[in-house]
C-alpha positions as CSV (number, residue, x, y, z in Angstrom):
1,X,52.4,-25.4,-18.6
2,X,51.3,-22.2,-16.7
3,X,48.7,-20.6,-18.8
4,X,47.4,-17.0,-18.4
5,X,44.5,-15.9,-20.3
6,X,43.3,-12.5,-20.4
7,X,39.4,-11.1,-21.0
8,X,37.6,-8.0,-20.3
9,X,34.6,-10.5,-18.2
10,X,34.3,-14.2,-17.2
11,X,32.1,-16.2,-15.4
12,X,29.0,-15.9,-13.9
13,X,29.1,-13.0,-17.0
14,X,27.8,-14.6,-19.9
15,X,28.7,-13.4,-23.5
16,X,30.6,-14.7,-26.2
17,X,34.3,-13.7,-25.2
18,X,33.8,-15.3,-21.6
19,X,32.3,-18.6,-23.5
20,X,35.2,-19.2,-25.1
21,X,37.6,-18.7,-22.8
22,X,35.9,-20.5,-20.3
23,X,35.8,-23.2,-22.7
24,X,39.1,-23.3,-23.5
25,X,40.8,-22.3,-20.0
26,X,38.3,-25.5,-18.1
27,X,39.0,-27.9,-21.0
28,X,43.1,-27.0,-20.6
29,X,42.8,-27.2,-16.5
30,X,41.3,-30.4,-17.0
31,X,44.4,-31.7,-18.8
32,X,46.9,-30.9,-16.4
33,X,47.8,-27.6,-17.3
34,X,48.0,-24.3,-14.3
35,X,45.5,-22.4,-15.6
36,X,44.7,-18.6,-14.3
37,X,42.3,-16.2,-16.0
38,X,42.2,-12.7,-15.4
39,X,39.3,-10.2,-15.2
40,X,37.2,-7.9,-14.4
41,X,36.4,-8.4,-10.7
42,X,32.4,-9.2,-10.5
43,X,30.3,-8.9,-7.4
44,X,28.5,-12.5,-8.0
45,X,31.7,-14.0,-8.0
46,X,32.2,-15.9,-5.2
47,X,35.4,-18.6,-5.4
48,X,38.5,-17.9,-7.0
49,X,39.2,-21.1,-8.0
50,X,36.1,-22.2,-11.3
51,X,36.3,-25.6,-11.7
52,X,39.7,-26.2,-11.8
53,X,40.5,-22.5,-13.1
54,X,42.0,-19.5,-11.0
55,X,40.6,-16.1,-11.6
56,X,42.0,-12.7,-10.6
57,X,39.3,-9.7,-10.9
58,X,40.4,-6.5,-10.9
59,X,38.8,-3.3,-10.7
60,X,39.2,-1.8,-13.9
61,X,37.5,-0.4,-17.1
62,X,37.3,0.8,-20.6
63,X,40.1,1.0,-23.0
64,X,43.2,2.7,-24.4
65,X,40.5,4.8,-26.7
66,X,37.3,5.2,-24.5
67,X,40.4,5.8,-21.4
68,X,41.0,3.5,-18.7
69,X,39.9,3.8,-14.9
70,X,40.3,1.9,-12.1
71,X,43.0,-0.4,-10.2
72,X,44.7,-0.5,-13.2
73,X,48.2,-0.2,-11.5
74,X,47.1,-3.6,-9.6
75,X,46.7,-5.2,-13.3
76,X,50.0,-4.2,-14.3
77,X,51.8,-5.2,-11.4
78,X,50.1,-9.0,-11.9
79,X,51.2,-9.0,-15.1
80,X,54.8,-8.6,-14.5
81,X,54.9,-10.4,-10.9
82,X,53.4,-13.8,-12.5
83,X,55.2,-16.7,-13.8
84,X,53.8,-18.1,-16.6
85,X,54.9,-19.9,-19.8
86,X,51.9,-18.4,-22.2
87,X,49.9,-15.0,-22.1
88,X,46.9,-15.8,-24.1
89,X,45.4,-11.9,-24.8
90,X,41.7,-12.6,-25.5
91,X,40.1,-9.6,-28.0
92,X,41.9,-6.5,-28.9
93,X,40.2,-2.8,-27.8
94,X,39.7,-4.1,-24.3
95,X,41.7,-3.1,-21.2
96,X,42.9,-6.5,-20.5
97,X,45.0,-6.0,-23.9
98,X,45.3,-2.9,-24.1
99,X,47.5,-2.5,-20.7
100,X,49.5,-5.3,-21.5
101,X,50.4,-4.0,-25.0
102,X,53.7,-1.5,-23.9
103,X,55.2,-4.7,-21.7
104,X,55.1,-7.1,-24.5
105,X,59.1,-6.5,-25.1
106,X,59.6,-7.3,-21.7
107,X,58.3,-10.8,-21.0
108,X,60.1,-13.9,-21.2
109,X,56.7,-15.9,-21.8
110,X,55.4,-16.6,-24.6
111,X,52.4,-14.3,-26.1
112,X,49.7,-14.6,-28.0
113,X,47.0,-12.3,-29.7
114,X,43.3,-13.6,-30.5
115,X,42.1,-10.0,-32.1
116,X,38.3,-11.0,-31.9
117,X,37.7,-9.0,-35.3
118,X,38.8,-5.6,-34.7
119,X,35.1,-4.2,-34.4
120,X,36.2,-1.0,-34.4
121,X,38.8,-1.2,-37.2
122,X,36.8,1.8,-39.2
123,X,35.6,4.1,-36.7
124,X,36.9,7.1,-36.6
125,X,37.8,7.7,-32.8
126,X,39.6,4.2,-33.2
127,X,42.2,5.8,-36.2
128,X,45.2,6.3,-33.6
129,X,44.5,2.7,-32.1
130,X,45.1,1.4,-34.9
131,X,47.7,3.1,-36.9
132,X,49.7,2.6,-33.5
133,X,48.5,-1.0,-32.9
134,X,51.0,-2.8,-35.7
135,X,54.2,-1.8,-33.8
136,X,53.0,-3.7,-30.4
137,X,51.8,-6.6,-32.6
138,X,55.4,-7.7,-33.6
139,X,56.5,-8.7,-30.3
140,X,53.6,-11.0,-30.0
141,X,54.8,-14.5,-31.2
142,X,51.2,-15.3,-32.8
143,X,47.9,-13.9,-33.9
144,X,45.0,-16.5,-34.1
145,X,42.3,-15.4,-36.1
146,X,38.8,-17.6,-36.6
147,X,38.6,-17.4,-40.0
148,X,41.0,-16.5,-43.1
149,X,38.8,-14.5,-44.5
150,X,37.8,-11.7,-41.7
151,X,39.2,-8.0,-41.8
152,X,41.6,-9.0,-38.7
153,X,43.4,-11.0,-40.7
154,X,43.6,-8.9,-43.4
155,X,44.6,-5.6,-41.1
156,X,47.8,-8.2,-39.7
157,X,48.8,-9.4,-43.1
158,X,49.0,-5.7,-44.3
159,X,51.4,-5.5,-41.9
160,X,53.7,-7.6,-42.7
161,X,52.3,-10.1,-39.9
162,X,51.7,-13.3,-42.2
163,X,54.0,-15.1,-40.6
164,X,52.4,-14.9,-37.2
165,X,48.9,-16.2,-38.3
166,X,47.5,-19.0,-37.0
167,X,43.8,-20.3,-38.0
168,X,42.0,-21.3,-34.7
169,X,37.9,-21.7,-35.2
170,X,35.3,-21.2,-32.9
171,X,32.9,-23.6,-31.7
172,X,30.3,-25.3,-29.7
173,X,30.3,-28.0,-26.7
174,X,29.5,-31.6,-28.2
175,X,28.6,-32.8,-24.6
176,X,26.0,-30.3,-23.8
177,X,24.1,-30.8,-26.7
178,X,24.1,-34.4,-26.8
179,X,23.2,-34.5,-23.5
180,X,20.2,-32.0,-23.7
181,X,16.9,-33.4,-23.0
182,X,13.8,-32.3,-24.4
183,X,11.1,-30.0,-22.5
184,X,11.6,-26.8,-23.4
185,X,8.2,-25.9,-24.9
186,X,6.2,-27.6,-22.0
187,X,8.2,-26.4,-19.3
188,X,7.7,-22.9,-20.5
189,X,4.3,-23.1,-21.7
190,X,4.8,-22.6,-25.8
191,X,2.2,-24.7,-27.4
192,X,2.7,-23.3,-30.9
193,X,3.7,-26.4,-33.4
194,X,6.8,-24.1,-34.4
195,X,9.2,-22.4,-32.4
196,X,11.9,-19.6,-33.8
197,X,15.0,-18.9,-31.5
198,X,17.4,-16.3,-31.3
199,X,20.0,-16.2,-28.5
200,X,22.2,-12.7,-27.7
201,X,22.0,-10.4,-25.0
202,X,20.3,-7.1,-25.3
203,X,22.5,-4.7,-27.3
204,X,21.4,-2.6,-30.3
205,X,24.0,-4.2,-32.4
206,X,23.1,-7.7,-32.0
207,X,19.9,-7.3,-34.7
208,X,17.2,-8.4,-32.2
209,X,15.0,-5.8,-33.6
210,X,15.9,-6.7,-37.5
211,X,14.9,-10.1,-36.0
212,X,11.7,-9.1,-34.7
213,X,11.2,-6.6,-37.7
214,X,11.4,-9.6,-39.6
215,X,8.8,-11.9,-37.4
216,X,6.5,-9.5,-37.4
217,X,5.8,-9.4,-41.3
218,X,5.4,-13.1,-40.7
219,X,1.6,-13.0,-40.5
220,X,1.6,-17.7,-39.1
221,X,0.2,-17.4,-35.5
222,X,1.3,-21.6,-35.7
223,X,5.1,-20.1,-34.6
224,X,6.6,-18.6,-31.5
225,X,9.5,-16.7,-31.4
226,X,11.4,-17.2,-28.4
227,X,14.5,-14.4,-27.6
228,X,16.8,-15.4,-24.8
229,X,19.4,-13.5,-23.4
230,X,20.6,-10.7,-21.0
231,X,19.5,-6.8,-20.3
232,X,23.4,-5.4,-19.6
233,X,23.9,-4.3,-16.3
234,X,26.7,-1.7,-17.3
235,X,26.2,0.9,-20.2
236,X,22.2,0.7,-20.3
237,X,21.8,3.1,-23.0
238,X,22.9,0.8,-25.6
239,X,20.6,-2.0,-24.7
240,X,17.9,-2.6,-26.7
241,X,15.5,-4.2,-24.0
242,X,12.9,-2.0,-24.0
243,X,12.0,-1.6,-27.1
244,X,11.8,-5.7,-27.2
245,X,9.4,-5.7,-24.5
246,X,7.7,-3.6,-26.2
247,X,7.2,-6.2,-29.3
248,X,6.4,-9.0,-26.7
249,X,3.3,-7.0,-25.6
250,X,2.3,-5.9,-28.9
251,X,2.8,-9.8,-30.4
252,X,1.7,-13.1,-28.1
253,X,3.8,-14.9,-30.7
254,X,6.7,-13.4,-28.9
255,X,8.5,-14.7,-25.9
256,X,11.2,-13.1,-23.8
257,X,13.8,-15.4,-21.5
258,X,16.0,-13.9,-19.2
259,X,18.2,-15.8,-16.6
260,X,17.7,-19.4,-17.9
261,X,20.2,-22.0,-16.9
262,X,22.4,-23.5,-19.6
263,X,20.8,-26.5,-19.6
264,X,17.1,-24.5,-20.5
265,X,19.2,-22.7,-23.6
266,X,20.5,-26.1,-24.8
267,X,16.9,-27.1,-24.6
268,X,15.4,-24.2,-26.5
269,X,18.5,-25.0,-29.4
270,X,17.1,-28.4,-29.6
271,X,13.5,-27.6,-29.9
272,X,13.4,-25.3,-32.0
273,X,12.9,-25.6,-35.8
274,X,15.1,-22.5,-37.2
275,X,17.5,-19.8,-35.5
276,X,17.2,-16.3,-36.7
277,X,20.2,-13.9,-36.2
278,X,20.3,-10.3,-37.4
279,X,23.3,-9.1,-35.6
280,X,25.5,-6.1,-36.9
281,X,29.2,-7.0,-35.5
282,X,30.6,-10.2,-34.9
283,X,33.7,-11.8,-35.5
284,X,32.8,-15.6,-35.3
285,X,29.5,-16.2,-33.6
286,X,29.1,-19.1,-31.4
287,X,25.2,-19.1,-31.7
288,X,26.1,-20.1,-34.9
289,X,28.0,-23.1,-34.2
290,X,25.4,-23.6,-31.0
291,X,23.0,-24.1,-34.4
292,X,25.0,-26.2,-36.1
293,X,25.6,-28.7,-33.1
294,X,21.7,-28.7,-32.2
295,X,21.3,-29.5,-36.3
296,X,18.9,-26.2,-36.1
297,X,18.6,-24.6,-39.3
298,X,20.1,-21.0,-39.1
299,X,19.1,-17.7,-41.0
300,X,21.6,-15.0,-40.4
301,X,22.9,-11.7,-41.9
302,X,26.5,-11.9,-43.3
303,X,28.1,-10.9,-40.2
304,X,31.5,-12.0,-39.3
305,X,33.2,-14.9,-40.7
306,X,29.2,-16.2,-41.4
307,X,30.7,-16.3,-45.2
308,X,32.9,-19.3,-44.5
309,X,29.9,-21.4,-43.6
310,X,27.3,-20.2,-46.3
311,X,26.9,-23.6,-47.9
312,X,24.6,-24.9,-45.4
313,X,23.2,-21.2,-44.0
314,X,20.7,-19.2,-45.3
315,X,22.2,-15.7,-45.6
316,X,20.4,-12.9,-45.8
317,X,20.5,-8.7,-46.2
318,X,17.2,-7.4,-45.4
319,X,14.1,-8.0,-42.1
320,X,12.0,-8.9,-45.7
321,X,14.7,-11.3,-47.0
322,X,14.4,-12.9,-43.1
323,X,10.9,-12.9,-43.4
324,X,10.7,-15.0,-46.7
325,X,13.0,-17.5,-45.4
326,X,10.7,-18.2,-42.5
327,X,7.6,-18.7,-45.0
328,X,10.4,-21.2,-46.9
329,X,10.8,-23.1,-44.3
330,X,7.3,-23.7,-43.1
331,X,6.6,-24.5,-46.9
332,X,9.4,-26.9,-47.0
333,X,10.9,-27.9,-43.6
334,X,12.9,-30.8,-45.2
335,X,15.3,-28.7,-47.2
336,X,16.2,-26.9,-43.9
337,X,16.8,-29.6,-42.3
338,X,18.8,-31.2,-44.9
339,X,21.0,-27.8,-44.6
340,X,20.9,-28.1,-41.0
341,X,22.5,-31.9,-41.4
342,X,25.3,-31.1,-43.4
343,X,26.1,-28.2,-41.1
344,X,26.3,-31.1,-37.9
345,X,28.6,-32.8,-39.9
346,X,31.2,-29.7,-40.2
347,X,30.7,-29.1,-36.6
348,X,31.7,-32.5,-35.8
349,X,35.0,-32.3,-37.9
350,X,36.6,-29.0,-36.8
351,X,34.1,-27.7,-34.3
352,X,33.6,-29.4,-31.5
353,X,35.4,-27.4,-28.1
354,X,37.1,-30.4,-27.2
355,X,39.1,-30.6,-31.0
356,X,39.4,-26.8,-30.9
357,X,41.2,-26.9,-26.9
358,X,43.6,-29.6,-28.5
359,X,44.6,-27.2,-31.4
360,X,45.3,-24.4,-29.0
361,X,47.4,-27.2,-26.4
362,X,50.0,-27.9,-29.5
363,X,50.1,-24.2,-30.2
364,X,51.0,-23.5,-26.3
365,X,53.1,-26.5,-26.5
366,X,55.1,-25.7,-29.8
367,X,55.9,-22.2,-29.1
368,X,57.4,-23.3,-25.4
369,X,58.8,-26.4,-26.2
370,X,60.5,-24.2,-29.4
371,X,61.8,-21.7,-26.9
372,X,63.4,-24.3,-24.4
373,X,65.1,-26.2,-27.0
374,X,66.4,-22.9,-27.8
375,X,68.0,-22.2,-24.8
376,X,69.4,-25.7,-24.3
377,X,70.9,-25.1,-28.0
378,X,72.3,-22.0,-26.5
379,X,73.6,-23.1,-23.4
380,X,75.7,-26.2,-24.8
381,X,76.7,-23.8,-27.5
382,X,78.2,-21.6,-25.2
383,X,80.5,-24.2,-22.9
384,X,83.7,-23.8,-22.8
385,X,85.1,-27.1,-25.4
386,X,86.9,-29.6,-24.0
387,X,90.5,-30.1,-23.2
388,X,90.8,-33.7,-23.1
C-alpha cells in the first residue's frame, strides 16, 4: 500500500504526536509498505528519506482557529497531486488536518481520522471548529480513538458517527526497553538510593510544577527527582522552564535533563522507582505506557484515557494527594511494584508498538482491499451479458 500520514511535527522533533507516528509509519515501511509522512519542514532535518520513511516539510503554521500562515498552497497542492491508497490524518486542530478537511469529498483514497482528544473541545474560541467539524467528519471512512471512554469518542458518537469508530491504543516499544541497560544514576552522578522520574517537555499544561509542588512537601533527602524533557523552541511563553530551574536551584534533590539520547531516557525509566505525572491535557499518554513497559510504578492525575488503566495506577487529584503516595511508596515499595507488574503484563497484551502497527496494517488493508473488491464487483456487473 502507499500510506500517507499527516502530523503537525516529526522527527528530530520529539513529543508525543511525532512518537507515534514515527512508530507506526517505521514499523509499516519495514513491512513493505510506501510510506510518506508529511510535516512541518524543520531546520535539523537533514534526509528526506528516515529510515525507510519519506518526509515532506512544508512551511506552514497554526490552525483553522488560531489562522494559518505559510506555504500552505504548497500543502494543498501535495495533497491532491499524490497517489496514495490511505490518508492517515494524525490529531485534529492542527494545520495538517485542518487544510485537508474541505478536500475530503474529493479523494479517491481512503481516509482516516485519529482526533488525539479534541483538547480544545470546550474552549470557547474553538465553538465554530467544532459545531462545523461533524459535516467534514462523514466523508472520512474511520475515526480511531485510544480509548472508548475519552470525550472524542463521545463528541463522534453524538454525531451520529458510531459506525466509523475504531478502538486503536497507544503504546510503548518492547525492544527499547528490553534492551536498555542500566547506568543511568552513575553516568549522571545521582547517588540518592531513590530516584522519581517524570518525562514531558516544558509546557505549563504538562503539570511539571504540580509535580514539583508535590516533591517539594516530600521532606526524604534519600530521593531525587529527575525531570527530562524539552524547553519549546516555538511559542516560549507557554513554557514552563523557568520557573523549573528555578526549583532545581532552590532543591539539590532536583535534577533537570535536556537533550538526552533515547537510549539515556530508557535508562532513567528503568532506574527509577516511581514516575510522577501531573499533566493537565492529554489524550492517551505514552509516558504512561513508557511506565508500564519499564514495570515503573506510575502516579498520575486523571488525565486522558488514564481511567482505563486505574487498576494498577495510583490516581490522584491534588500536589498533597502526589505527595502522600510518594511517602507510600517509600513505606511500602512492594505493593508498588506488585502494581507496576500487573501493568507489564497489560502492556504486553495490547501494548506493545509492534501489536498496535499490526492493528492499524488490517485497518489500512480492510478498507482498500473493501474498496477494490468493490470496483471489481462493479466492473463485471456492468459488462455487457453474453450472447452465446
Amino acid at each position: 500500500m502507499k500510506l500517507l500520514f499527516t502530523v503537525e511535527f516529526y522527527e528530530p522533533s520529539k513529543g508525543g504526536a511525532q512518537e507515534v507516528v514515527k512508530q507506526l509509519s517505521e514499523r509499516l515501511a519495514r513491512r513493505g509498505h510506501a510510506v510518506t509522512v508529511a510535516t512541518s519542514s524543520d531546520p535539523r532535518r537533514k534526509e528526506q528519506i528516515l529510515n525507510g520513511v519519506a518526509v515532506r516539510g512544508f512551511d506552514v503554521r497554526g490552525n483553522a482557529v488560531k489562522g494559518i500562515s505559510g506555504a500552505r498552497e504548497d500543502y494543498l497542492r501535495f495533497i491532491r497531486e499524490f497517489e496514495f491508497d490511505v490518508i492517515f490524518n494524525y490529531a485534529a486542530q492542527t494545520w495538517t488536518t485542518d487544510l485537508v478537511l474541505p478536500e475530503l469529498g474529493r479523494m479517491r483514497a481512503k481516509k482516516i481520522l485519529a482526533p488525539l482528544g479534541y483538547s480544545r473541545l470546550h474552549h470557547r474560541r474553538y465553538r465554530e471548529y467544532f459545531r462545523q467539524l461533524p459535516r467534514y467528519l462523514v466523508n472520512y471512512d474511520r475515526l480511531v480513538y485510544t480509548s472508548a471512554r475519552y470525550q472524542d469518542k463521545e463528541f463522534g458518537d453524538t454525531h451520529g458517527l458510531e459506525g466509523k469508530a475504531v478502538i486503536i491504543p497507544n503504546g510503548a516499544s518492547q525492544e527499547e526497553f528490553e534492551r536498555a541497560t542500566p547506568g543511568f544514576k552513575s553516568k549522571h552522578g545521582i547517588e540518592t538510593p531513590c530516584l522519581f522520574l517524570m518525562v514531558s517537555n516544558h509546557y505549563f499544561d504538562k503539570g511539571h510544577l504540580f509535580v514539583l509542588k508535590a516533591f517539594r512537601r516530600f521532606q526524604n533527602k534519600d530521593c531525587t527527582l529527575v525531570v527530562i524533557g524539552e524547553r519549546p523552541h516555538r511559542h516560549g511563553w507557554y513554557s514552563c522552564f523557568p520557573l523549573c530551574r528555578m526549583n532545581e536551584k532552590l532543591d539539590r534533590r532536583v535534577v533537570l535533563f535536556s537533550g538526552l539520547s533515547r537510549d539515556d531516557v530508557v535508562a532513567a525509566y528503568r532506574e527509577a522507582d516511581l514516575f510522577l505525572f501531573g499533566s493537565e491535557v492529554e489524550c492517551s499518554p505514552l509516558v504512561m505506557y513508557e511506565s508500564f513497559a519499564s514495570r515503573t510504578p506510575l502516579v498520575t492525575t486523571a488525565v486522558g484515557n488514564v481511567r482505563d488503566h486505574e487498576a494498577y495506577v495510583r490516581v490522584v487529584q491534588t500536589p498533597e494527594q502526589m505527595r502522600s503516595e510518594m511517602e507510600e511508596f517509600t513505606r511500602d515499595p512492594g505493593r508498588y511494584r506488585l502494581l507496576a507488574q500487573q501493568a507489564h503484563r497489560v502492556f504486553l497484551e495490547h501494548h506493545s508498538w509492534e501489536r498496535i502497527a499490526q492493528m492499524y496494517e488490517r485497518l489500512f488493508l480492510e478498507l482498500v482491499t473493501d474498496d477494490s473488491t468493490r470496483s471489481s464487483m462493479a466492473g463485471h456487473d456492468s459488462q455487457e451479458p453474453s450472447q452465446g
